[in-house]
N, C-alpha and C positions, 0 to 999 in steps of 0.2 A: 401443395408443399411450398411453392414459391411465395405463396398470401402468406401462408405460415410464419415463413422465416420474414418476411415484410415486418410482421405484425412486430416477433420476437424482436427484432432490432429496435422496434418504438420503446418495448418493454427494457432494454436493455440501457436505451437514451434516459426514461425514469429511474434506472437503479442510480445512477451516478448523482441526482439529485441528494442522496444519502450521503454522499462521501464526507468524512472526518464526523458524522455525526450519528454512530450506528454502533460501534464495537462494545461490545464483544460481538455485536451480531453479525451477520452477513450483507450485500448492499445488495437490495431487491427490488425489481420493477413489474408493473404490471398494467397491462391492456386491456381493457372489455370491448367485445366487437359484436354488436349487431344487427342484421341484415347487409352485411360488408361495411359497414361504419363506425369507428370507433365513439362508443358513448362514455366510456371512463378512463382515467387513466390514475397512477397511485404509484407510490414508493414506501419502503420503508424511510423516515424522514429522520427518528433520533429514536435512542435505544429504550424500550419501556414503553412506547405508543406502540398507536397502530403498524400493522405488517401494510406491504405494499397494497395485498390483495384486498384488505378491508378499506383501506383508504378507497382505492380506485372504487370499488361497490359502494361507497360512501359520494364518489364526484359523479355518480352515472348522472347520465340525462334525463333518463326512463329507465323503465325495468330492466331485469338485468334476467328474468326470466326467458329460457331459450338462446342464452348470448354464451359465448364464447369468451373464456380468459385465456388470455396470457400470463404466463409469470414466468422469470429467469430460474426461480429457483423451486423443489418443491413443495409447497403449503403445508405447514404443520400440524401437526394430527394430536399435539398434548395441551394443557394448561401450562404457560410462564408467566411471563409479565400481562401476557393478552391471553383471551384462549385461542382453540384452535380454528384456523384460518379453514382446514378442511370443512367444519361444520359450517360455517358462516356460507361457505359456496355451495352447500348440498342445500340449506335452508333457502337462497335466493334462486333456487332453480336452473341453475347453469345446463345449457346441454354438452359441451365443452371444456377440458381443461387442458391445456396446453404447455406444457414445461420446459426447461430450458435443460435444466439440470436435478438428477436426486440428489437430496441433501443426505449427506454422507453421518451425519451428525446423528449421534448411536438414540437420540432423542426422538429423530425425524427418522430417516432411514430406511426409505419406502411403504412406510406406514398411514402416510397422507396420501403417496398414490391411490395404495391397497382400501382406503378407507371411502377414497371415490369412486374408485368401482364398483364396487362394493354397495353404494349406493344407486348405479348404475347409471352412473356420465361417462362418458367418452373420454378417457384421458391420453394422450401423445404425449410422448418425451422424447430429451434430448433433438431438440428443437437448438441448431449454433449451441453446440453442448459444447464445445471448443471456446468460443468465445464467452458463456457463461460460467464457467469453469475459472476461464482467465481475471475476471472483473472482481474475486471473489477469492485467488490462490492463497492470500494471507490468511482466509478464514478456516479454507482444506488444512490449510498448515496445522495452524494454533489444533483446531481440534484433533488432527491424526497425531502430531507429535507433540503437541503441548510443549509447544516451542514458540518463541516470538519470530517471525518471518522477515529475513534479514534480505532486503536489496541492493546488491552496487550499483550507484549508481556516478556513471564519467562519459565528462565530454572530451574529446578526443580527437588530435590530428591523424592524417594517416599513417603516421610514423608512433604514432602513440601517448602525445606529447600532452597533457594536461595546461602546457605553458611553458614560454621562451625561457632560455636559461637565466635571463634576467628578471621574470615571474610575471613577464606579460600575459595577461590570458582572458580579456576581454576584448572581442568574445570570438571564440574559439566553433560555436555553433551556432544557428541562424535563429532568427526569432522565434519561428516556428516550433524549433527544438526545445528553448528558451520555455515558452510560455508552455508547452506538455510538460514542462520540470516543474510548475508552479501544479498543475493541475494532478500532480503525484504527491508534493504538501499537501493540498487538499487530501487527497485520498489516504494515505499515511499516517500512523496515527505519532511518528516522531522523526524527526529528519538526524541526523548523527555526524557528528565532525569530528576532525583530532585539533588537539591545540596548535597545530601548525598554521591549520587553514584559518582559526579564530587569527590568528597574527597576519596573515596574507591579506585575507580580506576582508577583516571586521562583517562579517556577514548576520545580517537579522532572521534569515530562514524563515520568512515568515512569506504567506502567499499574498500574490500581487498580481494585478491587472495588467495589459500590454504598455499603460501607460504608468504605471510603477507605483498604484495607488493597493494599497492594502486592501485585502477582501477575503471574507471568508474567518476560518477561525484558524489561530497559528498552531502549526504541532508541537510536542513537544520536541524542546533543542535539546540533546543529549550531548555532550563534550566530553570527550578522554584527555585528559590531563594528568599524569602518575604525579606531581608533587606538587600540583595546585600553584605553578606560576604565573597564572594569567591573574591580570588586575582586572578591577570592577569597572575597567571606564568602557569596554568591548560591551556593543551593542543588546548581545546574547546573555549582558547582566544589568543593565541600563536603564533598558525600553522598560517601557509597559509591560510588558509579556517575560520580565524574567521570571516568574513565579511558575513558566511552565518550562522553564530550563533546569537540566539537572548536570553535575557535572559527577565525574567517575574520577576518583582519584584514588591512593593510597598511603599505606602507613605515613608516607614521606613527607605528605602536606602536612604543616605546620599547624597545630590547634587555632592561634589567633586566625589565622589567613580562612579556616572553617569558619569563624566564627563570624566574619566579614562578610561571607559570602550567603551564611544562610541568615544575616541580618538586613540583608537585602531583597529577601525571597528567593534568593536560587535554593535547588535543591542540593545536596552533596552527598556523597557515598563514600564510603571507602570500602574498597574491595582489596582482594590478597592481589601483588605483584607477581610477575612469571615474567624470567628474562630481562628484569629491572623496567618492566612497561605492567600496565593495568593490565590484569587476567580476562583478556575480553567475551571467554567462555563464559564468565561469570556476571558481564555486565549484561548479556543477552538473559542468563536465566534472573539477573534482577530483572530485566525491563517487563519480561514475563509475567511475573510474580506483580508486578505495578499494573498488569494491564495493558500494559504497552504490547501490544500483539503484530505492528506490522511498521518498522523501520527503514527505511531510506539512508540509504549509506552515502551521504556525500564527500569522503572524506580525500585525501590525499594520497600520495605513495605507501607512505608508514601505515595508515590505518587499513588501506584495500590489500596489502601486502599482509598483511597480520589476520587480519581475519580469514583469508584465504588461505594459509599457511594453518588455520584452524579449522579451518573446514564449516566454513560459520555462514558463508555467503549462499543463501538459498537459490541465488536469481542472479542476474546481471542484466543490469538495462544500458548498455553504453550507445552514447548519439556519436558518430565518426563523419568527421566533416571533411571537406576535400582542399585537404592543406596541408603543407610538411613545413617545418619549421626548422630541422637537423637535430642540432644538440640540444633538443627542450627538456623539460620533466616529466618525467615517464609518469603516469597513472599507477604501476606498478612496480616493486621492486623484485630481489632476489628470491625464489618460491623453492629454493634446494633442489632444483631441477636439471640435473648432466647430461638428460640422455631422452632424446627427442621420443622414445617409447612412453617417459612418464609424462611427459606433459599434461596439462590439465585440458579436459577436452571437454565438451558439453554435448549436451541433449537437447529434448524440446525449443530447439530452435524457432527463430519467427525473424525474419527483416521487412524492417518499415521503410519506407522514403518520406522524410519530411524535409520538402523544399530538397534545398542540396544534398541537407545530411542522408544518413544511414542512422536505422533504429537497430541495434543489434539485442534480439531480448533471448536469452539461453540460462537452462539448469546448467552449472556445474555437476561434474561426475569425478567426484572426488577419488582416489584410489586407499 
Protein backbone atom coordinates (compact mmCIF):
# COMPACT_ATOMS: atom_id res chain seq x y z
CA UNK A 1 0.00 0.00 0.00
CA UNK A 2 2.69 2.36 0.88
CA UNK A 3 4.61 1.74 -2.98
CA UNK A 4 0.87 2.51 -3.89
CA UNK A 5 0.51 5.74 -2.52
CA UNK A 6 4.33 6.54 -3.54
CA UNK A 7 3.55 5.83 -7.05
CA UNK A 8 -0.10 7.93 -6.81
CA UNK A 9 1.65 11.09 -5.51
CA UNK A 10 4.15 10.90 -8.76
CA UNK A 11 0.80 10.59 -10.73
CA UNK A 12 -0.55 13.40 -8.94
CA UNK A 13 2.88 15.74 -9.57
CA UNK A 14 1.78 14.85 -13.66
CA UNK A 15 -1.85 15.95 -13.17
CA UNK A 16 -0.76 19.53 -12.37
CA UNK A 17 1.28 19.67 -15.57
CA UNK A 18 -2.34 20.33 -17.08
CA UNK A 19 -3.26 23.25 -15.16
CA UNK A 20 -5.03 26.27 -17.07
CA UNK A 21 -4.88 24.05 -20.21
CA UNK A 22 -7.61 21.26 -19.84
CA UNK A 23 -11.22 22.54 -19.05
CA UNK A 24 -13.94 21.59 -19.30
CA UNK A 25 -12.00 18.52 -18.54
CA UNK A 26 -10.54 17.32 -15.28
CA UNK A 27 -6.44 17.58 -14.46
CA UNK A 28 -5.21 13.95 -14.77
CA UNK A 29 -1.87 12.19 -14.13
CA UNK A 30 -0.46 8.95 -14.68
CA UNK A 31 2.42 6.46 -13.81
CA UNK A 32 3.49 3.12 -15.43
CA UNK A 33 5.47 0.93 -13.19
CA UNK A 34 7.36 -2.07 -14.09
CA UNK A 35 9.24 -4.64 -12.19
CA UNK A 36 9.28 -1.62 -9.37
CA UNK A 37 10.40 1.07 -11.93
CA UNK A 38 8.68 3.60 -13.46
CA UNK A 39 8.81 3.36 -17.35
CA UNK A 40 6.21 6.02 -18.35
CA UNK A 41 4.74 8.79 -17.23
CA UNK A 42 1.67 11.29 -18.94
CA UNK A 43 -0.89 13.90 -18.14
CA UNK A 44 -3.74 15.18 -19.60
CA UNK A 45 -1.81 18.35 -21.35
CA UNK A 46 -4.79 20.47 -23.24
CA UNK A 47 -8.52 19.74 -23.78
CA UNK A 48 -9.31 17.50 -27.14
CA UNK A 49 -5.66 15.48 -26.96
CA UNK A 50 -4.57 12.68 -25.43
CA UNK A 51 -5.90 11.68 -21.64
CA UNK A 52 -3.01 11.29 -19.10
CA UNK A 53 -3.08 7.47 -19.62
CA UNK A 54 -2.52 7.35 -23.40
CA UNK A 55 0.12 9.73 -23.17
CA UNK A 56 2.18 8.10 -20.45
CA UNK A 57 1.67 4.44 -22.60
CA UNK A 58 2.79 6.57 -25.38
CA UNK A 59 6.44 7.88 -23.21
CA UNK A 60 7.02 3.97 -21.91
CA UNK A 61 10.36 2.79 -22.27
CA UNK A 62 9.38 -0.92 -23.02
CA UNK A 63 6.28 -2.71 -22.99
CA UNK A 64 3.79 -1.92 -20.97
CA UNK A 65 2.68 -5.52 -20.91
CA UNK A 66 2.45 -6.90 -17.29
CA UNK A 67 3.06 -3.26 -15.72
CA UNK A 68 1.16 -1.47 -13.47
CA UNK A 69 -0.73 2.20 -14.06
CA UNK A 70 -1.38 4.61 -12.00
CA UNK A 71 -4.00 7.25 -12.69
CA UNK A 72 -5.61 10.08 -10.30
CA UNK A 73 -8.64 9.73 -11.93
CA UNK A 74 -10.94 6.95 -13.36
CA UNK A 75 -10.21 6.05 -17.23
CA UNK A 76 -12.93 6.49 -19.45
CA UNK A 77 -14.91 3.79 -20.81
CA UNK A 78 -16.96 6.10 -23.95
CA UNK A 79 -15.92 7.89 -27.19
CA UNK A 80 -15.44 12.15 -26.93
CA UNK A 81 -12.81 13.97 -28.19
CA UNK A 82 -10.42 10.62 -27.88
CA UNK A 83 -11.75 7.21 -27.43
CA UNK A 84 -11.75 5.33 -24.57
CA UNK A 85 -8.72 5.14 -22.23
CA UNK A 86 -10.19 1.80 -20.71
CA UNK A 87 -9.68 -0.05 -24.13
CA UNK A 88 -6.26 1.31 -24.96
CA UNK A 89 -5.21 -0.32 -21.29
CA UNK A 90 -7.01 -3.71 -21.79
CA UNK A 91 -5.26 -3.80 -25.43
CA UNK A 92 -1.60 -3.00 -23.91
CA UNK A 93 -1.76 -5.76 -21.44
CA UNK A 94 -1.74 -4.07 -18.10
CA UNK A 95 -1.78 -6.47 -15.06
CA UNK A 96 -2.70 -3.35 -12.91
CA UNK A 97 -4.79 -0.56 -12.64
CA UNK A 98 -4.65 1.62 -9.92
CA UNK A 99 -6.89 4.81 -9.19
CA UNK A 100 -7.07 7.68 -7.36
CA UNK A 101 -10.53 8.53 -7.55
CA UNK A 102 -14.11 7.37 -9.64
CA UNK A 103 -15.02 9.77 -11.86
CA UNK A 104 -18.36 10.84 -10.81
CA UNK A 105 -19.20 12.27 -14.25
CA UNK A 106 -22.60 10.40 -15.27
CA UNK A 107 -20.36 9.72 -18.66
CA UNK A 108 -17.68 7.76 -16.65
CA UNK A 109 -19.18 6.72 -13.43
CA UNK A 110 -17.54 3.42 -12.72
CA UNK A 111 -18.00 2.05 -15.95
CA UNK A 112 -14.17 2.31 -16.87
CA UNK A 113 -13.57 0.51 -13.54
CA UNK A 114 -16.52 -2.19 -14.29
CA UNK A 115 -15.06 -2.42 -17.97
CA UNK A 116 -11.45 -3.49 -16.52
CA UNK A 117 -12.54 -6.01 -14.61
CA UNK A 118 -14.40 -7.16 -16.56
CA UNK A 119 -11.50 -7.73 -18.65
CA UNK A 120 -9.78 -9.23 -15.98
CA UNK A 121 -6.99 -6.80 -14.51
CA UNK A 122 -6.72 -6.02 -11.13
CA UNK A 123 -8.09 -2.73 -10.41
CA UNK A 124 -7.53 -0.65 -6.83
CA UNK A 125 -9.26 2.48 -6.04
CA UNK A 126 -9.26 5.40 -4.03
CA UNK A 127 -5.56 5.28 -3.77
CA UNK A 128 -4.97 9.56 -1.73
CA UNK A 129 -8.83 9.55 -2.85
CA UNK A 130 -8.72 12.78 -0.44
CA UNK A 131 -6.03 14.47 -2.22
CA UNK A 132 -7.32 13.50 -5.89
CA UNK A 133 -10.57 14.56 -5.14
CA UNK A 134 -8.92 17.94 -3.94
CA UNK A 135 -6.74 18.76 -7.40
CA UNK A 136 -9.84 18.44 -9.25
CA UNK A 137 -13.00 20.14 -6.77
CA UNK A 138 -13.80 22.63 -9.55
CA UNK A 139 -14.54 19.87 -11.89
CA UNK A 140 -16.97 17.63 -9.10
CA UNK A 141 -18.38 21.09 -9.06
CA UNK A 142 -19.32 22.21 -12.52
CA UNK A 143 -20.54 18.61 -13.27
CA UNK A 144 -22.68 17.90 -9.99
CA UNK A 145 -24.23 21.39 -9.91
CA UNK A 146 -23.53 23.04 -13.27
CA UNK A 147 -22.32 25.73 -11.39
CA UNK A 148 -19.04 27.63 -12.11
CA UNK A 149 -16.70 26.91 -8.73
CA UNK A 150 -16.19 30.15 -6.86
CA UNK A 151 -12.99 30.61 -4.46
CA UNK A 152 -12.09 33.15 -1.79
CA UNK A 153 -9.35 33.84 -2.00
CA UNK A 154 -7.29 36.53 1.17
CA UNK A 155 -4.25 37.22 2.58
CA UNK A 156 -4.64 38.20 6.05
CA UNK A 157 -3.25 39.52 9.41
CA UNK A 158 -4.17 37.92 12.54
CA UNK A 159 -6.58 40.47 13.38
CA UNK A 160 -8.04 40.16 9.81
CA UNK A 161 -6.76 43.09 8.16
CA UNK A 162 -6.28 42.72 4.29
CA UNK A 163 -4.21 46.29 4.78
CA UNK A 164 -3.25 49.25 7.03
CA UNK A 165 -5.76 51.92 7.25
CA UNK A 166 -3.79 54.05 5.00
CA UNK A 167 -3.85 50.91 2.28
CA UNK A 168 -0.53 49.58 2.89
CA UNK A 169 -0.49 45.93 2.18
CA UNK A 170 2.65 44.82 0.70
CA UNK A 171 3.24 42.29 1.63
CA UNK A 172 1.07 41.10 4.23
CA UNK A 173 2.18 37.25 3.46
CA UNK A 174 5.60 35.62 2.75
CA UNK A 175 6.78 34.58 -0.41
CA UNK A 176 6.03 31.26 -0.21
CA UNK A 177 2.37 32.06 0.24
CA UNK A 178 2.92 34.57 -2.51
CA UNK A 179 4.07 32.44 -5.18
CA UNK A 180 1.15 29.20 -4.34
CA UNK A 181 -1.22 32.48 -5.24
CA UNK A 182 0.35 32.44 -8.84
CA UNK A 183 0.25 28.65 -9.04
CA UNK A 184 -3.82 28.97 -8.27
CA UNK A 185 -3.77 31.60 -11.75
CA UNK A 186 -2.38 28.97 -13.30
CA UNK A 187 -4.85 26.43 -12.14
CA UNK A 188 -8.05 28.75 -12.32
CA UNK A 189 -9.63 29.19 -15.25
CA UNK A 190 -10.43 33.32 -14.18
CA UNK A 191 -9.14 35.33 -11.33
CA UNK A 192 -12.17 38.09 -10.16
CA UNK A 193 -11.67 41.60 -8.63
CA UNK A 194 -14.10 44.50 -7.79
CA UNK A 195 -13.29 47.93 -9.14
CA UNK A 196 -12.02 48.94 -5.81
CA UNK A 197 -8.95 46.88 -5.94
CA UNK A 198 -8.38 47.74 -9.90
CA UNK A 199 -7.95 51.55 -8.20
CA UNK A 200 -5.69 50.17 -5.21
CA UNK A 201 -3.51 48.46 -7.09
CA UNK A 202 -3.59 48.45 -10.67
CA UNK A 203 -3.08 44.71 -10.68
CA UNK A 204 -2.19 42.55 -14.05
CA UNK A 205 -3.51 39.15 -12.49
CA UNK A 206 -1.54 37.55 -14.66
CA UNK A 207 0.89 34.49 -13.35
CA UNK A 208 4.51 35.10 -12.58
CA UNK A 209 7.74 33.48 -11.57
CA UNK A 210 9.39 34.24 -8.05
CA UNK A 211 11.26 36.70 -9.96
CA UNK A 212 8.28 38.67 -11.38
CA UNK A 213 8.77 37.50 -14.92
CA UNK A 214 5.33 36.23 -16.68
CA UNK A 215 4.79 32.57 -17.38
CA UNK A 216 2.32 30.37 -18.25
CA UNK A 217 -0.94 31.47 -19.79
CA UNK A 218 -3.02 34.46 -18.14
CA UNK A 219 -6.63 33.66 -16.86
CA UNK A 220 -9.20 35.39 -17.45
CA UNK A 221 -9.68 38.87 -15.53
CA UNK A 222 -13.26 39.32 -14.51
CA UNK A 223 -14.03 42.95 -13.00
CA UNK A 224 -17.39 44.15 -11.27
CA UNK A 225 -17.91 47.50 -11.78
CA UNK A 226 -21.97 48.61 -11.84
CA UNK A 227 -21.50 51.87 -13.83
CA UNK A 228 -18.28 51.35 -15.75
CA UNK A 229 -16.18 54.08 -14.08
CA UNK A 230 -12.90 52.76 -14.39
CA UNK A 231 -10.66 54.27 -17.44
CA UNK A 232 -8.81 52.24 -20.08
CA UNK A 233 -5.22 53.37 -18.73
CA UNK A 234 -5.61 50.27 -15.68
CA UNK A 235 -3.41 47.53 -16.70
CA UNK A 236 -6.41 44.81 -16.68
CA UNK A 237 -7.42 47.00 -20.18
CA UNK A 238 -3.87 48.02 -21.50
CA UNK A 239 -1.70 44.99 -21.55
CA UNK A 240 -1.47 42.53 -23.99
CA UNK A 241 -3.94 40.25 -22.56
CA UNK A 242 -6.97 42.68 -22.28
CA UNK A 243 -8.89 40.47 -24.70
CA UNK A 244 -9.22 37.86 -21.98
CA UNK A 245 -10.56 40.53 -19.42
CA UNK A 246 -14.25 40.86 -19.15
CA UNK A 247 -15.87 43.33 -17.13
CA UNK A 248 -19.55 43.04 -15.34
CA UNK A 249 -21.33 46.20 -15.26
CA UNK A 250 -24.96 47.55 -15.62
CA UNK A 251 -27.82 49.39 -16.94
CA UNK A 252 -25.76 52.52 -15.64
CA UNK A 253 -22.73 52.32 -17.73
CA UNK A 254 -22.88 54.90 -20.33
CA UNK A 255 -23.12 53.37 -24.11
CA UNK A 256 -19.96 55.55 -25.27
CA UNK A 257 -17.77 54.32 -22.22
CA UNK A 258 -19.03 50.37 -23.68
CA UNK A 259 -18.03 51.35 -26.63
CA UNK A 260 -14.36 52.29 -25.56
CA UNK A 261 -13.93 49.56 -23.76
CA UNK A 262 -14.90 46.79 -26.25
CA UNK A 263 -12.78 48.81 -28.90
CA UNK A 264 -10.06 47.86 -26.99
CA UNK A 265 -10.88 44.10 -26.72
CA UNK A 266 -12.09 44.05 -23.19
CA UNK A 267 -15.08 42.07 -22.96
CA UNK A 268 -18.44 43.85 -21.36
CA UNK A 269 -21.74 42.66 -20.02
CA UNK A 270 -24.35 44.12 -18.57
CA UNK A 271 -26.22 42.29 -16.15
CA UNK A 272 -29.57 43.47 -13.95
CA UNK A 273 -28.42 45.48 -10.69
CA UNK A 274 -29.60 44.19 -6.97
CA UNK A 275 -29.17 46.73 -4.19
CA UNK A 276 -27.63 49.40 -6.66
CA UNK A 277 -24.35 46.78 -7.08
CA UNK A 278 -24.01 44.06 -10.14
CA UNK A 279 -26.33 41.01 -9.43
CA UNK A 280 -23.33 38.68 -8.75
CA UNK A 281 -25.84 35.62 -8.76
CA UNK A 282 -25.97 36.32 -12.26
CA UNK A 283 -22.39 37.04 -13.09
CA UNK A 284 -21.42 33.49 -11.75
CA UNK A 285 -24.31 31.81 -13.96
CA UNK A 286 -22.75 34.15 -17.09
CA UNK A 287 -19.16 32.94 -16.24
CA UNK A 288 -20.71 29.38 -16.48
CA UNK A 289 -22.42 29.64 -19.59
CA UNK A 290 -18.79 31.18 -20.99
CA UNK A 291 -17.07 28.19 -19.79
CA UNK A 292 -15.50 29.90 -17.15
CA UNK A 293 -16.00 26.82 -14.67
CA UNK A 294 -13.53 27.63 -11.91
CA UNK A 295 -12.84 31.22 -10.33
CA UNK A 296 -10.45 32.79 -7.85
CA UNK A 297 -11.95 35.52 -5.95
CA UNK A 298 -9.45 37.90 -5.23
CA UNK A 299 -11.47 40.67 -4.43
CA UNK A 300 -11.75 43.15 -1.40
CA UNK A 301 -14.31 43.74 1.44
CA UNK A 302 -17.25 44.86 -0.80
CA UNK A 303 -16.91 41.90 -3.10
CA UNK A 304 -15.99 38.89 -0.47
CA UNK A 305 -18.86 40.54 1.72
CA UNK A 306 -21.32 40.30 -1.26
CA UNK A 307 -20.83 37.10 -2.38
CA UNK A 308 -20.93 35.52 0.86
CA UNK A 309 -23.93 37.30 1.88
CA UNK A 310 -25.18 35.24 -1.47
CA UNK A 311 -24.14 32.25 -0.63
CA UNK A 312 -21.94 32.19 -3.88
CA UNK A 313 -18.46 31.33 -2.25
CA UNK A 314 -17.93 27.50 -2.64
CA UNK A 315 -14.31 27.34 -0.90
CA UNK A 316 -12.16 29.78 0.97
CA UNK A 317 -8.55 29.66 0.66
CA UNK A 318 -7.25 32.38 3.16
CA UNK A 319 -3.08 32.56 3.90
CA UNK A 320 -2.98 34.37 7.82
CA UNK A 321 0.27 35.56 8.43
CA UNK A 322 1.55 36.37 12.02
CA UNK A 323 0.90 40.18 12.30
CA UNK A 324 -1.64 42.63 13.71
CA UNK A 325 -1.79 45.84 12.39
CA UNK A 326 -5.11 47.38 14.78
CA UNK A 327 -7.24 49.52 12.81
CA UNK A 328 -6.54 47.91 9.20
CA UNK A 329 -9.10 46.78 6.44
CA UNK A 330 -10.92 43.99 7.18
CA UNK A 331 -11.09 41.30 4.21
CA UNK A 332 -14.82 41.34 5.19
CA UNK A 333 -17.62 43.27 5.95
CA UNK A 334 -21.21 43.23 7.56
CA UNK A 335 -22.89 39.52 6.82
CA UNK A 336 -26.35 40.44 8.88
CA UNK A 337 -24.97 38.43 11.59
CA UNK A 338 -26.42 39.37 15.58
CA UNK A 339 -26.17 36.30 17.16
CA UNK A 340 -23.12 34.24 17.60
CA UNK A 341 -25.62 30.96 16.91
CA UNK A 342 -25.76 32.19 13.15
CA UNK A 343 -22.41 32.77 12.34
CA UNK A 344 -21.00 31.28 9.24
CA UNK A 345 -19.13 28.21 10.20
CA UNK A 346 -17.37 25.75 7.79
CA UNK A 347 -16.61 22.15 6.91
CA UNK A 348 -14.05 20.22 5.14
CA UNK A 349 -11.40 21.84 6.82
CA UNK A 350 -7.51 21.39 6.00
CA UNK A 351 -4.48 23.76 7.56
CA UNK A 352 -1.40 24.29 5.68
CA UNK A 353 1.96 25.85 7.06
CA UNK A 354 3.74 27.81 4.52
CA UNK A 355 6.96 29.25 5.96
CA UNK A 356 5.24 31.57 8.61
CA UNK A 357 1.96 31.74 7.25
CA UNK A 358 -1.39 29.55 7.83
CA UNK A 359 -3.14 28.06 4.76
CA UNK A 360 -6.72 28.09 5.92
CA UNK A 361 -8.75 25.87 3.08
CA UNK A 362 -12.85 25.33 4.36
CA UNK A 363 -16.46 24.73 2.63
CA UNK A 364 -18.65 27.34 3.85
CA UNK A 365 -21.93 25.99 5.48
CA UNK A 366 -24.34 28.33 4.55
CA UNK A 367 -27.60 28.43 6.73
Amino acid sequence: MNIDINYMYEALKEAKKGFGNVTPNPYVGAIIVKNGKIIGRGAHLKYGENHAEVNAIENCSESCKDADIYVTLEPCNHYGKTPPCSERIIKEGFKRVIIGIRDYNSKVDGSGIKRLRESGIEVITDILKNECFDINRHFFHHIGKKSSYFVMKSAITLDGAISTSSGSSKWITSQKSRELVHIYRLMFDAVLVGKNTVISDNPSLTVRDPNGKKIGRTPYRVVIDEDLSLDLNYSLFSDPDRKKTIVFTTERAKEYKVKQFQDKGVNIYKVKSKDGFVDLSLVKEKLYNLNILSVLVEGGKMINTSLLKLNLIDRVHIFIAPKLVGNGNSFVGDLGIDNMNKALTFEDKDFEFLGEDILFKATPKFQ
